[in-house]
C-alpha positions in Angstrom: 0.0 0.0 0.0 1.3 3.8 -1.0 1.8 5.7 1.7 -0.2 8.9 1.3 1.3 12.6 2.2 -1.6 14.7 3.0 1.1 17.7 3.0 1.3 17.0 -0.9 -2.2 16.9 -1.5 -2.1 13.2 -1.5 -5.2 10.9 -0.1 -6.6 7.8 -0.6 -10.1 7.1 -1.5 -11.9 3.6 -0.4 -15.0 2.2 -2.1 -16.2 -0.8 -0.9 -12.6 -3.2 -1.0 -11.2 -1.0 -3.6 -8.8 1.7 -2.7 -7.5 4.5 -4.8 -5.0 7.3 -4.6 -5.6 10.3 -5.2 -4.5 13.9 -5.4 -6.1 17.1 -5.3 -4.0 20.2 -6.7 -4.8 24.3 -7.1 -5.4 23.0 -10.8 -7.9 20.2 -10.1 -9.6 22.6 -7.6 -9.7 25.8 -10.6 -11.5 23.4 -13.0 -14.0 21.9 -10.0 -14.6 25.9 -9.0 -14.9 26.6 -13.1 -17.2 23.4 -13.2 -19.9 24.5 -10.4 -19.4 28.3 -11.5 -18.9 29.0 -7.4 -16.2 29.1 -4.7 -15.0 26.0 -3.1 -16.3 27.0 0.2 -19.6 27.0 -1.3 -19.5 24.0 -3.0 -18.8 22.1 0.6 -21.4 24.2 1.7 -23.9 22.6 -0.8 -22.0 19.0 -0.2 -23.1 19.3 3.7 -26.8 20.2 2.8 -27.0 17.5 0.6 -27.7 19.4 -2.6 -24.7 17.5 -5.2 -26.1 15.0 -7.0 -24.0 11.3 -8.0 -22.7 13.3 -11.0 -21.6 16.5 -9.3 -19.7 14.0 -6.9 -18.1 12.4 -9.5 -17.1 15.4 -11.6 -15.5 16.1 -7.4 -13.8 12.8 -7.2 -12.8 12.4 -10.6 -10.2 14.3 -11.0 -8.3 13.8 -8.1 -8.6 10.3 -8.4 -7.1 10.9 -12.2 -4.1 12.5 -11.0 -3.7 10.0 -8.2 -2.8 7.6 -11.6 -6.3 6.0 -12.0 -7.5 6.7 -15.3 -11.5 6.6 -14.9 -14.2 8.1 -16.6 -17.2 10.3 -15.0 -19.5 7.0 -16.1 -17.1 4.5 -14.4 -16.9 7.2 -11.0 -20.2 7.6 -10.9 -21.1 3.1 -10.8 -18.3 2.9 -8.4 -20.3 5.5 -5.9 -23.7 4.1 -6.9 -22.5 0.5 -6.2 -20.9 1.7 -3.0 -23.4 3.9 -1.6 -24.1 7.3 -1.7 -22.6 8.3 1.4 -19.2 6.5 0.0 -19.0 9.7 -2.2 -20.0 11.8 0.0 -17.0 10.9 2.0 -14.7 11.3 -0.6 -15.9 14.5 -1.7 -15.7 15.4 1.8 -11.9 14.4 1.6 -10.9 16.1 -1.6 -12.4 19.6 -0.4 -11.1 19.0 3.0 -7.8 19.2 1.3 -8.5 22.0 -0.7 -9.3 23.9 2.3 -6.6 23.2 4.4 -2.7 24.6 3.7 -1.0 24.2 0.6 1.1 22.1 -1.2 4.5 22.2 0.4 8.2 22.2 -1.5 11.3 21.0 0.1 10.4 21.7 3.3 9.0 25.0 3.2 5.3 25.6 3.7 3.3 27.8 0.7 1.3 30.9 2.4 -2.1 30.1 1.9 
């Protein structure tokens, strides 16, 4: 198993028995903002009042989940949350704009302002 680095922007997503990595970068979080035409604050906002359907958690999950090497589609995300359960992708939306929110990526060492 990888070891994940939550300082990177690195986490792991688990549907089911299945695990994937993921990573969530300014870029993944620009297109996700460009996406939902709003702020990521407000898109958690509408995550914890239940208002994202399965496809707006996919198009969430997605690309992390791409960049963490995992070459799926929105059709294939969005099975793997049906099959799961709802609340799976919930919970790794939850994840993916936890990290967003939280500090930066870092670079040898240093911590990015954010």
């Amino acid at each position: 198993m990888e070891t994940q680095n939550n300082l990177r922007g690195e986490i792991q997503f688990i549907f089911g028995e299945d695990e994937y990595q993921g990573k969530v970068t300014l870029d993944i979080i620009k297109r996700i903002e460009l996406k939902f035409q709003k702020g990521i604050v407000e898109i958690a906002t509408d995550l914890s009042t239940g208002k994202l359907k399965i496809g707006e958690l996919a198009m969430i999950i997605g690309p992390a989940i791409r960049k963490g090497g995992k070459d799926l589609s929105q059709s294939q995300i969005e099975e793997i949350i049906f099959a799961n359960g709802i609340t799976s992708g919930i919970q790794a939306c939850s994840q993916v704009i936890a990290e967003a929110l939280q500090t930066g990526e870092t670079t040898e060492g240093k911590a990015q302002m954010g």
